[in-house]
N, C-alpha and C positions, 0 to 999 in steps of 0.2 A: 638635286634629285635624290630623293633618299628609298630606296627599295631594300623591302620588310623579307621579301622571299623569292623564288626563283620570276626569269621573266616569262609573258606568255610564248605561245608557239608560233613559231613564224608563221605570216601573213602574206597570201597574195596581193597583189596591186586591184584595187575595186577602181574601171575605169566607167565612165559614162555609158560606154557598151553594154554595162549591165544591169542595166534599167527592164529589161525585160523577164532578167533569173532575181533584179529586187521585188517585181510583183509577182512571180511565185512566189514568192516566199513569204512574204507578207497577207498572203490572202485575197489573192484579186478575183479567182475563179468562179463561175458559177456555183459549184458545186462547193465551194467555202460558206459562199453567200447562203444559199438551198441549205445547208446546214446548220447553220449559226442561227436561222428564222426565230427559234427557239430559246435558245441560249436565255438568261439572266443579262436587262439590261442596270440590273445594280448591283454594286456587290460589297459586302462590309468589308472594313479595315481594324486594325485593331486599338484600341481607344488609344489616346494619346501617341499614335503613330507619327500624326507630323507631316504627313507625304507631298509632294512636290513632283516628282518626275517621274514619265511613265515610258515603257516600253515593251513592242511585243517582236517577236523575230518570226521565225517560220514554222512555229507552232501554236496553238490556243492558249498562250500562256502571259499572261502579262506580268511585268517586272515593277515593284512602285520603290523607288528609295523613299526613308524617312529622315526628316530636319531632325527628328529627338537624340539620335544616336547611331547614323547612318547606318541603319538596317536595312537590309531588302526584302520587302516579299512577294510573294509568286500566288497571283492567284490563275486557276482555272476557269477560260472565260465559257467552258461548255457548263462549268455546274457553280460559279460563284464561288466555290470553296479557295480556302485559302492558307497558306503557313509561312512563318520566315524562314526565309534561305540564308539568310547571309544574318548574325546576330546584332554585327554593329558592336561600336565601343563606345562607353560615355568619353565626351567630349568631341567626337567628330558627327556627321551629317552625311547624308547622299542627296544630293538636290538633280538636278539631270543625269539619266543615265541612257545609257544603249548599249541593244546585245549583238555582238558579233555572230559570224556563222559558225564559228570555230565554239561558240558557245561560251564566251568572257561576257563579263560586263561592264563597261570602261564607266567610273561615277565621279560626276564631280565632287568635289569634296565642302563647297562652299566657303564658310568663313575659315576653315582651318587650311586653305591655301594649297589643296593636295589632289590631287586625282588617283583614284585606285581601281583597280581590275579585281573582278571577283570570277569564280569559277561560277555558272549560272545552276551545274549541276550538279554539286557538292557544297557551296557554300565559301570553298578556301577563298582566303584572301590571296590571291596569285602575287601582287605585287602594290606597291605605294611609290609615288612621285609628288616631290616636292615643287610643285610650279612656282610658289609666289610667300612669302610673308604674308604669317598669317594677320598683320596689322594693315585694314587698309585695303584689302582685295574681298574677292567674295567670289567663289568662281563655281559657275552656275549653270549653265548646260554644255553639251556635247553632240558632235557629229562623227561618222564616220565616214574618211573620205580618202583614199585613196592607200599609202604605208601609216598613216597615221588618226588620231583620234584627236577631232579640234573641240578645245575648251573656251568659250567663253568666262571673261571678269567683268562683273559687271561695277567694279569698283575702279577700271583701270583701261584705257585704252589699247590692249594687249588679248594677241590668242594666244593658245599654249597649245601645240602639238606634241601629242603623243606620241614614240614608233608600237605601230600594230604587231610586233615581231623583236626578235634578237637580237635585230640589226637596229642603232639607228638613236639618236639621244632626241631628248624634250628639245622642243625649241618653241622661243618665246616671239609673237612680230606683234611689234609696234604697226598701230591703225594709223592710214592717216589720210591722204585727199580730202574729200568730203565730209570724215568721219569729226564730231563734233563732240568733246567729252562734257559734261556736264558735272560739276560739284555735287558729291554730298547726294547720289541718288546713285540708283539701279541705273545705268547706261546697258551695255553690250548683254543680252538676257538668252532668248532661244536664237537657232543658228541651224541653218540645213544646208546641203551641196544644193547647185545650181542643176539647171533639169539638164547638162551639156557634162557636168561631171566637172566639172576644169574649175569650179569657184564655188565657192560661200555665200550663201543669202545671212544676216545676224539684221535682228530687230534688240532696237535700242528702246527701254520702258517711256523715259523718259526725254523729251517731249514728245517720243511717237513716231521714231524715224526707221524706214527698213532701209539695205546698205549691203551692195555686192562687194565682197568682198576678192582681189584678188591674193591667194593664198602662198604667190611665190614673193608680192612684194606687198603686201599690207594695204594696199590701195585701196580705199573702200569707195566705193561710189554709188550719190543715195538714187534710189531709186523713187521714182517718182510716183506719186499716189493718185490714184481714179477715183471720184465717188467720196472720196471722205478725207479730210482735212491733214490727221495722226492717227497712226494708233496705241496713243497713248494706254499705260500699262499690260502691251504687249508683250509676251512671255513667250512660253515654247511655240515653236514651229512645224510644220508637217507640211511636207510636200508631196502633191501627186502627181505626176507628169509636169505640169505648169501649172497647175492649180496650186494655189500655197494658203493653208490654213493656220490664222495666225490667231491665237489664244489670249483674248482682251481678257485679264484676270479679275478685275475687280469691278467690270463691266458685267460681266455672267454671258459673256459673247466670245463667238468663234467668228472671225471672219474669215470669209473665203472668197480668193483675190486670184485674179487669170494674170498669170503674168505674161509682158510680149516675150520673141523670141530670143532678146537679147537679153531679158533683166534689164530693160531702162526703167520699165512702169511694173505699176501693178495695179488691175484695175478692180474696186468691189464689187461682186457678183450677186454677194448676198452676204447673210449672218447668219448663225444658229444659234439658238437657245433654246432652256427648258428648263424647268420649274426646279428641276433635280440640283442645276449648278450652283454651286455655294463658294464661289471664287474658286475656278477651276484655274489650273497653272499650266497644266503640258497634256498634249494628247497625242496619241497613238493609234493607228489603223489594222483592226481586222476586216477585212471583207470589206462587206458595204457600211462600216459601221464606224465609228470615232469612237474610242474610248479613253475618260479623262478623269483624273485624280481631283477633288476637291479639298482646297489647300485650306478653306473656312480663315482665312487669315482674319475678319473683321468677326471672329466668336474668340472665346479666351481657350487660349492654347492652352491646355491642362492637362494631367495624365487618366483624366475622364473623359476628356472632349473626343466624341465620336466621329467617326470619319467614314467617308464612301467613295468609289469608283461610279463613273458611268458610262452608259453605251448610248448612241444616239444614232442615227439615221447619218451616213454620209451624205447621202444627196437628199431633196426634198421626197 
């Protein structure tokens, strides 16, 4: 664990209880909805950005890290505009991120093995955490669930928990039950709490497996699929009550899967798409709306290559 500067502010415990102060905050209301009608369903990025993960907390403001040099920027989802907040340094990345209440942003760090906190509303780097070597790991989204901030590796059969506060060290748990590692690809990618607060949902890319995970002892257990076989190059995750929207990257599809009460299954409800997706990676919910970063992976990444956010319709 290597930290650059002071650490964040102490953290309350976020239990399952608070499912109903997480859809305030994120935009459930009518009158979120009633006002957004308008809003800019696309919004530019800046050329050779890079983006990969997206987040928005309890204001109109979306969060995107960039792969070129893990910057962050903030756009405004009332008017499209946009600037970076966070500059980023050559040679590191921000691949998944999320913003606390307290107003941090916990980023994975990706190939350079590290997880960092940014201040959302200044920009300072608050603090850096060494989880992994950077040879051989990749470590690629985040949740926030309870003292802590869970990282996914998608090079490694391992999560990295974060402490959300002053109190409290990294810790690393080995997957294992059901949990399947595969050579030589993307395995463990997006990752949400369970709709009970007490567990981990994590979708594996490759062959297509989702996987409850228990977060006191690494147990993962797959969860069974309705309707479709894998979901193969499954990426970020978004959960709404039991509803869990899983993000087929290279597919240009979101699927959206009911899960039962337990997390045994998950059944497909349906898909989204739309003309706008260009290998979209993670998404994130205002209101009635989904909004998702397109990562263009299958165009040539360049320091020209243009890039977009989009907004879609939550429900049909």
């Amino acid at each position: 664990m290597n930290r650059n500067h002071s650490r964040p502010s102490r953290r309350a415990v976020l239990g399952g209880a608070a499912l109903a102060a997480l859809a305030a905050t994120t935009g459930t209301g009518a009158a979120h909805a009633a006002s957004a009608a308008a809003w800019p369903t696309e919004f530019p990025l800046p050329d050779g950005f890079l983006p990969e993960g997206i987040t928005i907390g309890g204001r109109p403001y979306a969060y995107m890290g960039s792969r070129a040099n893990g910057a962050v920027h903030r756009t405004d989802l009332r008017t499209g505009e946009g600037r970076i907040v966070h500059e980023g340094a050559a040679g590191t990345a921000a691949i998944g991120l999320k913003l606390d209440r307290d107003g941090l942003l916990y980023v994975a760090g990706g190939g350079g093995g590290t997880a960092k906190v940014v201040d959302s509303r200044t920009g300072r780097l608050v603090t850096t955490y060494r989880l992994t070597d950077p040879t051989g790991h990749f470590v690629n989204d985040v949740v926030l669930l309870g003292d802590h901030a869970w990282f996914t590796d998608s090079r490694d059969n391992v999560l990295h928990a974060v402490p959300r506060g002053r109190r409290g060290e990294v810790r690393s748990l080995r997957l294992g039950g059901d949990w399947v590692q595969t050579p030589d690809v993307n395995n463990a990618n997006g990752i949400v709490d369970t709709p009970d607060g007490r567990g981990l949902i994590v979708v594996s890319s490759l062959p297509g497996r989702l996987y409850r995970v228990d977060p006191r002892t690494g147990h993962a257990t797959e969860i069974a699929l309705r309707g479709t076989e894998n979901v193969a190059n499954g990426d970020g995750l978004l959960r709404v009550g039991r509803t869990l929207y899983v993000v087929l990257n290279r597919q240009n599809l979101v699927g959206v899967f009911e899960l039962d009460a337990e997390v045994r299954s998950a059944t497909l409800r349906r898909t989204i798409t739309d003309p706008r997706f260009d290998v979209p990676t993670t998404a994130a919910r205002w209101g009635d709306r989904l909004y998702l970063v397109n990562a263009r992976f299958t165009t040539p990444q360049t320091p020209d290559t243009t890039f977009t956010g989009v907004a879609v319709p939550l429900r049909p």
